[in-house]
N, CA and C of each residue as an Amber inpcrd file, in Angstrom:
protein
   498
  59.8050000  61.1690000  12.2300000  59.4860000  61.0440000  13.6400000
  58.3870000  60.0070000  13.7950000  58.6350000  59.5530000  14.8420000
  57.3810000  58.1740000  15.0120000  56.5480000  58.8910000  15.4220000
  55.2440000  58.3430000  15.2030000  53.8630000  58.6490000  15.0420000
  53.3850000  59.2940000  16.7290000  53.4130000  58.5950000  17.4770000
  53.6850000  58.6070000  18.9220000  54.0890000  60.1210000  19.5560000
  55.3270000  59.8890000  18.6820000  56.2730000  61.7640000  19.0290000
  55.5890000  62.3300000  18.5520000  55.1400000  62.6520000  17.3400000
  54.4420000  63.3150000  16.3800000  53.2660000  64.0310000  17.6050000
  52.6720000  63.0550000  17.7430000  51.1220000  63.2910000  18.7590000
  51.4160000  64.2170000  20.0650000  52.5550000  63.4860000  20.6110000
  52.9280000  64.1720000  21.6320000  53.7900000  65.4480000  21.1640000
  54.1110000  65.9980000  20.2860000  55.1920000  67.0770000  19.9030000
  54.1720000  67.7890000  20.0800000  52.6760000  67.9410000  18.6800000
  51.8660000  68.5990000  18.7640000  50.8340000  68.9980000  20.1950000
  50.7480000  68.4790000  21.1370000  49.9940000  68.3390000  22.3720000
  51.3180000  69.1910000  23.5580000  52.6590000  68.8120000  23.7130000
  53.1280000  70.1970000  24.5230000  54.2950000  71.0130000  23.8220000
  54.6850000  71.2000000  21.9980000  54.9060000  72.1040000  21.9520000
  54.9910000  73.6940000  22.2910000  53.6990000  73.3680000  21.9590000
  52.5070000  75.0570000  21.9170000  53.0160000  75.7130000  23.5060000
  52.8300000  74.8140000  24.9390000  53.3020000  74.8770000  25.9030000
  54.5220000  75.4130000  26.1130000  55.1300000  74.3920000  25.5700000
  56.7470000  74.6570000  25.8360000  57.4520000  76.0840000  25.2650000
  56.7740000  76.6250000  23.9440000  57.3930000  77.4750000  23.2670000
  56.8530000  79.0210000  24.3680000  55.9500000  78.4320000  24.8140000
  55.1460000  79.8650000  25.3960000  55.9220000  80.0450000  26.9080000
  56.5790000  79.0000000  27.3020000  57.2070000  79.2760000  28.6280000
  58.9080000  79.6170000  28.6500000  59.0250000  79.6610000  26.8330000
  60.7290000  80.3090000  26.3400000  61.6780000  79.1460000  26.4170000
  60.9930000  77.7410000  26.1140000  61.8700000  77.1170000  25.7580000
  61.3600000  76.5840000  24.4140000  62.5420000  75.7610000  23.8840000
  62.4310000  74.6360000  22.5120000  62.0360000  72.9120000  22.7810000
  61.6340000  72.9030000  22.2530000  61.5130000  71.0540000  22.2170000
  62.8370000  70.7380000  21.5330000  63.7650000  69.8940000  21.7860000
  64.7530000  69.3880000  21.1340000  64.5910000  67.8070000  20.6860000
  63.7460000  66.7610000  21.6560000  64.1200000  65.3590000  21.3630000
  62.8140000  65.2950000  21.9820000  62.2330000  64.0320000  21.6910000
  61.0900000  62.9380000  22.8780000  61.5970000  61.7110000  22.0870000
  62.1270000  60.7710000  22.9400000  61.8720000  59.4040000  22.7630000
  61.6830000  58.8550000  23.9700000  60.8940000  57.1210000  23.2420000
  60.2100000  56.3780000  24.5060000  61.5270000  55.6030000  24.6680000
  62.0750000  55.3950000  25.9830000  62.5810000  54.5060000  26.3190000
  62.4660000  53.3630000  26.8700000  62.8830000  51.6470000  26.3670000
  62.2320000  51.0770000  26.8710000  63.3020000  50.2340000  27.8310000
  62.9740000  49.1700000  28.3030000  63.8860000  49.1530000  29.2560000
  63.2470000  47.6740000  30.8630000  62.9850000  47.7870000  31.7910000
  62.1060000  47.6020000  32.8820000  61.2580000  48.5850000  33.1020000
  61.7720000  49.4470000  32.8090000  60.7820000  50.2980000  33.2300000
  60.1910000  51.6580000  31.5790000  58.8710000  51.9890000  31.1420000
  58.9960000  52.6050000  30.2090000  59.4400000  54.6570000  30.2770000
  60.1960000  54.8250000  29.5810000  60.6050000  56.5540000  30.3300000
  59.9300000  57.3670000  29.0590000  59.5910000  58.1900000  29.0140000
  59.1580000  58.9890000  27.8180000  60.2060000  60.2280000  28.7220000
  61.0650000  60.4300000  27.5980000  62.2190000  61.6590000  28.1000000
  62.2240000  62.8990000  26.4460000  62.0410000  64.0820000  27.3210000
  61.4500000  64.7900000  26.5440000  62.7150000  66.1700000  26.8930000
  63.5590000  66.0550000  25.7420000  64.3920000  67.0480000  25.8310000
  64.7420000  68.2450000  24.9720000  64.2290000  69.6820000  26.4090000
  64.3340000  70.7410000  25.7120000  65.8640000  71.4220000  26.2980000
  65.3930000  72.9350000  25.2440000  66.6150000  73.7920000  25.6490000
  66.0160000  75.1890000  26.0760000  66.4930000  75.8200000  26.6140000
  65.6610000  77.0310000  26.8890000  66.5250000  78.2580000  25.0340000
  65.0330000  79.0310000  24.8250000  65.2630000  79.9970000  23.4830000
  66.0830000  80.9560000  23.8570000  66.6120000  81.4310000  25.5160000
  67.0860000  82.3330000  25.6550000  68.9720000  82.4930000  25.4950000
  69.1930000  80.8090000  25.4270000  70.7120000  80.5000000  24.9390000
  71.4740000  80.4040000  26.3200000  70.9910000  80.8610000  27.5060000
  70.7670000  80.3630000  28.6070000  71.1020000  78.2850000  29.4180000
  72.0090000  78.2700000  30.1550000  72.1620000  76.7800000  30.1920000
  70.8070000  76.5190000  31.6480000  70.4430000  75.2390000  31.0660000
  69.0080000  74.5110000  31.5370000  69.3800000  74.7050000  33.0680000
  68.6650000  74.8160000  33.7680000  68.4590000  74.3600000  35.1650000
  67.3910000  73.2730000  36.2000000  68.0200000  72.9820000  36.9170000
  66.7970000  71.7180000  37.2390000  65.1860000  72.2630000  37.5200000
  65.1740000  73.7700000  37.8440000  64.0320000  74.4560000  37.8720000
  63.4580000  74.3020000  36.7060000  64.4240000  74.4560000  35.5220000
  63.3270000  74.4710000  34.2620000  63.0520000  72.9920000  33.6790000
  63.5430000  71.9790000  34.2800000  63.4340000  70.8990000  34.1710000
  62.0080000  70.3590000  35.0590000  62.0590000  70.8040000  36.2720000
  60.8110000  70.4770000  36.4000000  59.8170000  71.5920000  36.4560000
  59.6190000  72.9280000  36.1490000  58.7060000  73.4780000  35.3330000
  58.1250000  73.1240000  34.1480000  59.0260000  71.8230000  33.5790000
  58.6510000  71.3350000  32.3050000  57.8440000  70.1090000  32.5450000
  58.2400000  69.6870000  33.3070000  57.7490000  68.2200000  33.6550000
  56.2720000  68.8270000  34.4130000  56.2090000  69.5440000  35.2470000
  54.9870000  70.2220000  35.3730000  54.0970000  70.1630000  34.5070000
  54.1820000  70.9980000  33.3730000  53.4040000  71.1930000  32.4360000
  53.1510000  70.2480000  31.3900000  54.5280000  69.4880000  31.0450000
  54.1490000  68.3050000  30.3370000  53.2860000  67.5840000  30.8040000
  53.6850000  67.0510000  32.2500000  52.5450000  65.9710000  32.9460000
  51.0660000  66.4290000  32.5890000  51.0810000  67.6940000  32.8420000
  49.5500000  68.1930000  33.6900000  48.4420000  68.0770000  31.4120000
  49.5010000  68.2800000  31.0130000  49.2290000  68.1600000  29.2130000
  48.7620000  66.4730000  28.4740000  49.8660000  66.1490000  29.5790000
  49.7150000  64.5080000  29.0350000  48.4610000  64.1640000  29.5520000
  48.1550000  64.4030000  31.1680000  47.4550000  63.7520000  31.5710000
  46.2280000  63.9010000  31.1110000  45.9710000  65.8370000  30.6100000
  44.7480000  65.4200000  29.7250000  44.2060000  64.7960000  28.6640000
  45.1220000  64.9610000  27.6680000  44.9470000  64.3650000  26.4110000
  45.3510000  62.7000000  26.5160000  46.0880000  61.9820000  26.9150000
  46.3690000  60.5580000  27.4280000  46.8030000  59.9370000  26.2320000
  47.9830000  60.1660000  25.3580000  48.0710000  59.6990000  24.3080000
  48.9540000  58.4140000  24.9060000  49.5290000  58.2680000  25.5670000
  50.1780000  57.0110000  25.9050000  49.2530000  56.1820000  26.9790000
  49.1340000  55.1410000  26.5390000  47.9080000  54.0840000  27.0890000
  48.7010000  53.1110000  28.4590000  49.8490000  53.2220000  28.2710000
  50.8470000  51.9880000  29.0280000  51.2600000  53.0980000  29.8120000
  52.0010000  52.3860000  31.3960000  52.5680000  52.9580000  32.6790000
  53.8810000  53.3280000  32.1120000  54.2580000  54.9790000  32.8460000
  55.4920000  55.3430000  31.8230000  56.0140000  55.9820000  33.2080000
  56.9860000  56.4170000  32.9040000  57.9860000  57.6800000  34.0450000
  58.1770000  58.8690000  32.9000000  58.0820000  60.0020000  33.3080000
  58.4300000  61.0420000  32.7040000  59.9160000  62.0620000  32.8770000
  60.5780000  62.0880000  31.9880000  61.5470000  62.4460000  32.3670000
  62.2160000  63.5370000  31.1380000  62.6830000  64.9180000  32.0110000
  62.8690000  65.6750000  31.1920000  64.3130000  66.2680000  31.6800000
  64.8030000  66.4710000  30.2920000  66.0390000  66.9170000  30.4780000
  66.8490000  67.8880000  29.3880000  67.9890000  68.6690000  29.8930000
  68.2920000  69.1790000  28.5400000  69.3570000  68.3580000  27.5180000
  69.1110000  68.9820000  26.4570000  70.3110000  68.1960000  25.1500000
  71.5040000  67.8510000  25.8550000  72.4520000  68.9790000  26.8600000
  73.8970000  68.6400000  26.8900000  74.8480000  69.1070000  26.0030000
  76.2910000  69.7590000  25.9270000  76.6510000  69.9180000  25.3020000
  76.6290000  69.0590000  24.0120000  76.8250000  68.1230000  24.1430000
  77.6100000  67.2920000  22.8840000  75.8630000  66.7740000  22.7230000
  74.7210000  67.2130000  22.1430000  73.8020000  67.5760000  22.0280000
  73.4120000  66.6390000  20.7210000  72.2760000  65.9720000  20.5250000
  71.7160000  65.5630000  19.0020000  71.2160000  66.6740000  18.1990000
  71.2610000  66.5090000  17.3960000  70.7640000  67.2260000  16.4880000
  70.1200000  66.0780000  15.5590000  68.6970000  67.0240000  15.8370000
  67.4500000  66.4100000  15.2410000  66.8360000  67.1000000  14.0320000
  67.1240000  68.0870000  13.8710000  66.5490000  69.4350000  13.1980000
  67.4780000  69.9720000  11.8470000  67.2850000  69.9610000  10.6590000
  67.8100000  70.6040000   9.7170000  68.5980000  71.7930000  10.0350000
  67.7870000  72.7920000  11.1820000  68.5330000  73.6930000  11.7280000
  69.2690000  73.8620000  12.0100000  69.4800000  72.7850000  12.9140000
  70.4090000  72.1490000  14.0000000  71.2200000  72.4360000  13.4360000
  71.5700000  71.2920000  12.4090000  73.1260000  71.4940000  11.8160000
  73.6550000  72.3580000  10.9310000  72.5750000  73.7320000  10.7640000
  73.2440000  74.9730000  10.3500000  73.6960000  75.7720000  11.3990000
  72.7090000  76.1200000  12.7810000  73.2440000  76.4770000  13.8680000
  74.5840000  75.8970000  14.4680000  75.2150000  74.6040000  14.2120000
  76.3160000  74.2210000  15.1200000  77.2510000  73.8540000  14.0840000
  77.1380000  74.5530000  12.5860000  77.7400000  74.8020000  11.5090000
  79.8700000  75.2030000  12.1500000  80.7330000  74.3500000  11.3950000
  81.8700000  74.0340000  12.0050000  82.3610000  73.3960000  13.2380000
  81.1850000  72.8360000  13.8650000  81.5100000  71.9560000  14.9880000
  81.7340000  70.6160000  14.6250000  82.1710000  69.6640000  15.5390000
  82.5470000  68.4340000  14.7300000  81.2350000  67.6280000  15.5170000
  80.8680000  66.6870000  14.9540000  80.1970000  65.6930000  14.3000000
  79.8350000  64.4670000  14.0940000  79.1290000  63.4010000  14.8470000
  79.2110000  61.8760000  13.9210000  77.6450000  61.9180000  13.8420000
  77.1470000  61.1470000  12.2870000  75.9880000  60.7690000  11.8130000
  75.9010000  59.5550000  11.2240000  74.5220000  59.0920000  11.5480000
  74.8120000  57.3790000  10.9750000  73.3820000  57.8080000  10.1960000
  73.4700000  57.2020000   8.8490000  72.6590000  56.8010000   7.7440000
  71.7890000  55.8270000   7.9160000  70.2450000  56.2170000   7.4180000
  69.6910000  54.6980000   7.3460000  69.8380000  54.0790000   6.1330000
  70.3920000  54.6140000   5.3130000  71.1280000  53.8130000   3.7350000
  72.2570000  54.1720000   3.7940000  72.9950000  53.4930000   2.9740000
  74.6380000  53.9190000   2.5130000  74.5830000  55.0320000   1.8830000
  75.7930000  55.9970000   2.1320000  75.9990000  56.9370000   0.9270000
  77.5120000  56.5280000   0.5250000  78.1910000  56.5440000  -0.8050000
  79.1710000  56.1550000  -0.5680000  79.5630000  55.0790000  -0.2320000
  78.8760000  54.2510000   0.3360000  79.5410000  52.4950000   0.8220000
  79.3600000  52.9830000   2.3270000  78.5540000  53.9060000   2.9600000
  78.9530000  54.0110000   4.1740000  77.6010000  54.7370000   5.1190000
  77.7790000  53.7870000   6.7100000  76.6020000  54.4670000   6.7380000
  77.0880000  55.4390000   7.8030000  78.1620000  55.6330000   8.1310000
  78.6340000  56.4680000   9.5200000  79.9400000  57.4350000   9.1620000
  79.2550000  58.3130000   9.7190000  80.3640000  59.8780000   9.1940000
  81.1530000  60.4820000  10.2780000  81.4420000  60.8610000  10.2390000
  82.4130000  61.6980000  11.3940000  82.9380000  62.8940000  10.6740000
  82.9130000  64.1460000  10.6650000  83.3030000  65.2610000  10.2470000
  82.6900000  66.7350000  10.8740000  83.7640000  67.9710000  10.2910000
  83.4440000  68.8830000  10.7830000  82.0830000  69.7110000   9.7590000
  80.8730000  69.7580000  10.0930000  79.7870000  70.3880000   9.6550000
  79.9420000  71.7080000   8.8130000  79.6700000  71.4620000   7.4700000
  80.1660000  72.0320000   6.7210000  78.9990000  73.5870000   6.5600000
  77.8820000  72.9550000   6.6800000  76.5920000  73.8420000   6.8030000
  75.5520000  73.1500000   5.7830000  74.4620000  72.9090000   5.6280000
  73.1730000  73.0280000   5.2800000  73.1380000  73.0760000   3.4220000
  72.8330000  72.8850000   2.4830000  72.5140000  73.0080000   1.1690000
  71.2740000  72.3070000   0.8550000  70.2100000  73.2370000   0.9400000
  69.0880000  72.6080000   1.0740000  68.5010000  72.2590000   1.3930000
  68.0810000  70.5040000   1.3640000  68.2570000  69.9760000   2.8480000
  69.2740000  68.8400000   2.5230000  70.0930000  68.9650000   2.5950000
  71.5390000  67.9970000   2.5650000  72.1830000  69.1910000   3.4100000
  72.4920000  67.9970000   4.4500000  73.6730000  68.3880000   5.3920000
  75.4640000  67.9320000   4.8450000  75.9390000  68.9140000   4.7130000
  77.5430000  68.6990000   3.9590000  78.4290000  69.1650000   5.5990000
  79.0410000  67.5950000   5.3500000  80.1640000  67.1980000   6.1420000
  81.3130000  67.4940000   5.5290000  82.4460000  67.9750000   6.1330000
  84.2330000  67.4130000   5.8980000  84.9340000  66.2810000   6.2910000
  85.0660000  65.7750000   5.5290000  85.4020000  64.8880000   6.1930000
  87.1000000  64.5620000   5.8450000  88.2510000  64.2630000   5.8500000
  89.6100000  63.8320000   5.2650000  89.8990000  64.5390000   3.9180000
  89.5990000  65.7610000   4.4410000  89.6900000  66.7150000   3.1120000
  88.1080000  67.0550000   2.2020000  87.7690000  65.9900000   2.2980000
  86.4870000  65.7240000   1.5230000  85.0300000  66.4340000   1.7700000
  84.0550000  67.0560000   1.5240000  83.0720000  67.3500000   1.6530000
  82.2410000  66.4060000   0.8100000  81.1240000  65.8030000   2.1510000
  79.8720000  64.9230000   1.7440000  78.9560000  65.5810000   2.2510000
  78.1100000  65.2350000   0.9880000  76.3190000  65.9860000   1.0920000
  75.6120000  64.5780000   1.6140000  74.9530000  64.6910000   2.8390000
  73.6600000  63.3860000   2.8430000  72.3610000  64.1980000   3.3270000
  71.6990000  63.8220000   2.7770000  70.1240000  64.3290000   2.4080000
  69.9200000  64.1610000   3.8400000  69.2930000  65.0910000   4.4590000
  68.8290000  65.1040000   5.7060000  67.4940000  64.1760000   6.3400000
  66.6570000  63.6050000   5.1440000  66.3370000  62.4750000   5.0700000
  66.0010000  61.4540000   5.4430000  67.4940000  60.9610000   5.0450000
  68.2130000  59.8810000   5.1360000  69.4240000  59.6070000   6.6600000
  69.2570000  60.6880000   7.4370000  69.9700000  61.0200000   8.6860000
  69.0920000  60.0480000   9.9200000  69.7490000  59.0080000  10.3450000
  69.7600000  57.7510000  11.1740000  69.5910000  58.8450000  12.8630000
  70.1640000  59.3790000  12.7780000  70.9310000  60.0180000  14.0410000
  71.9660000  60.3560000  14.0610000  72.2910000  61.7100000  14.6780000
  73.1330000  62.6140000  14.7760000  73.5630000  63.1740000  15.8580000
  74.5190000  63.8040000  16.4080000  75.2090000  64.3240000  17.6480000
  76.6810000  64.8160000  17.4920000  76.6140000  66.1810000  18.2070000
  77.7000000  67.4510000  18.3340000  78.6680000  66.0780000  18.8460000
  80.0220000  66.3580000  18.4300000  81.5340000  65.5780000  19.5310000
  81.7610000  66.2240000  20.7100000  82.0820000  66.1450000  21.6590000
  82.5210000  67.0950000  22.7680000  84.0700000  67.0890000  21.9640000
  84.3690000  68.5420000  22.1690000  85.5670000  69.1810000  21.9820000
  85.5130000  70.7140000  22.5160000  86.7530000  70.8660000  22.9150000
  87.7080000  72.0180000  23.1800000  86.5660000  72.8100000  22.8140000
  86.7070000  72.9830000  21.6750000  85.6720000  74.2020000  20.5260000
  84.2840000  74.4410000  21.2860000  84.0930000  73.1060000  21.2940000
  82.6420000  73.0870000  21.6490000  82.0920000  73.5200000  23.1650000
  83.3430000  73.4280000  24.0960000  83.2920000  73.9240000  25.3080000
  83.4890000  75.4050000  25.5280000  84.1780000  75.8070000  24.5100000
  84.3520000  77.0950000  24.7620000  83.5360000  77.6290000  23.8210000
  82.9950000  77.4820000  22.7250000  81.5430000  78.0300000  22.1270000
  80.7530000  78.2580000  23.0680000  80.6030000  76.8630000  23.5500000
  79.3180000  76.6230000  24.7460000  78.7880000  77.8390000  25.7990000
  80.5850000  77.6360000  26.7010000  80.6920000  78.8460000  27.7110000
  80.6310000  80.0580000  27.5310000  81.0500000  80.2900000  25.9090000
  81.1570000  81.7450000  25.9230000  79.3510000  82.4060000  25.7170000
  78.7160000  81.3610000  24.9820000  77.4540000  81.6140000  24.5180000
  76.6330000  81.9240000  25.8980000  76.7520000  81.0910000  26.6050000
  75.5170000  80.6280000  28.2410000  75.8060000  82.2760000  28.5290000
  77.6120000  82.5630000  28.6260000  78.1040000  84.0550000  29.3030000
  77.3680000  85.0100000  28.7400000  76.7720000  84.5320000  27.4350000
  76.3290000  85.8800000  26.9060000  75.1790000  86.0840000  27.0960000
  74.7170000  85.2130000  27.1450000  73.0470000  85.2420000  27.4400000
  72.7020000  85.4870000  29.2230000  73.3380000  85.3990000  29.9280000
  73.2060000  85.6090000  31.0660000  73.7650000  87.3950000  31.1860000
């Protein structure tokens, strides 16, 4: 994680976990304009609402503004993962274990830096993919970026999960 996130993870984690949600993502976006977008999920398995979107932004702001780790004019913007969701977290990809999958490498494994497969689960910390029959281990590491596929599966995981938690 860049140094930046790092600062800011530690400054409204603590926050975020105490109001029953997760931190999932912060990156700066740059652009015309700079966005620092900071995306959680709520712990209760529960799907996000724009209330808890800006209950978050609430508290993030009122966090940032004390501590001031970003020096430059930004927009704040918070949102949830989404189904077809990154996965940032070692966890991650034991929790969404048989869902399908693409990950890009910041080295080759294999001759290759981009995967596509169904998530095999966790060994360690190597995340094992299926891929064309095949199961690949890549060191979690070495994981560029990652994100759930939208599928069928994944919609009806999704729905049935939100149903349950509600």
């Amino acid at each position: 994680m860049d140094p930046l996130h790092e600062k800011i993870a530690v400054i409204i984690e603590p926050s975020l976990e105490g109001m029953g949600y997760s931190l999932v993502q912060i990156r700066m976006l740059q652009g015309g304009r700079r966005t620092l977008q900071i995306m959680a999920e709520r712990k209760d398995g529960r799907n996000m609402t724009v209330d808890d979107c800006a209950d978050i932004s609430h508290s993030v702001s009122a966090l940032l503004d004390v501590e001031d780790p970003i020096k430059e004019m930004y927009t704040l913007e918070v949102s949830s993962p989404g189904i077809d969701r990154p996965l940032v977290k070692l966890e991650d990809f034991a929790r969404f274990a048989k869902f399908e999958a693409k990950l890009e490498t910041k080295t080759p494994i294999e001759g290759r830096k981009r995967f596509k497969g169904r998530i095999a689960g966790v060994e360690g910390d190597d995340i094992v993919i299926e891929m064309d029959g095949a199961k690949v281990r890549i060191p979690f590491h070495n994981v560029h970026a990652a994100k759930l596929l939208l599928t069928d599966e994944l919609i009806d995981w999704h729905g049935k999960s939100a149903a349950a938690a509600n």
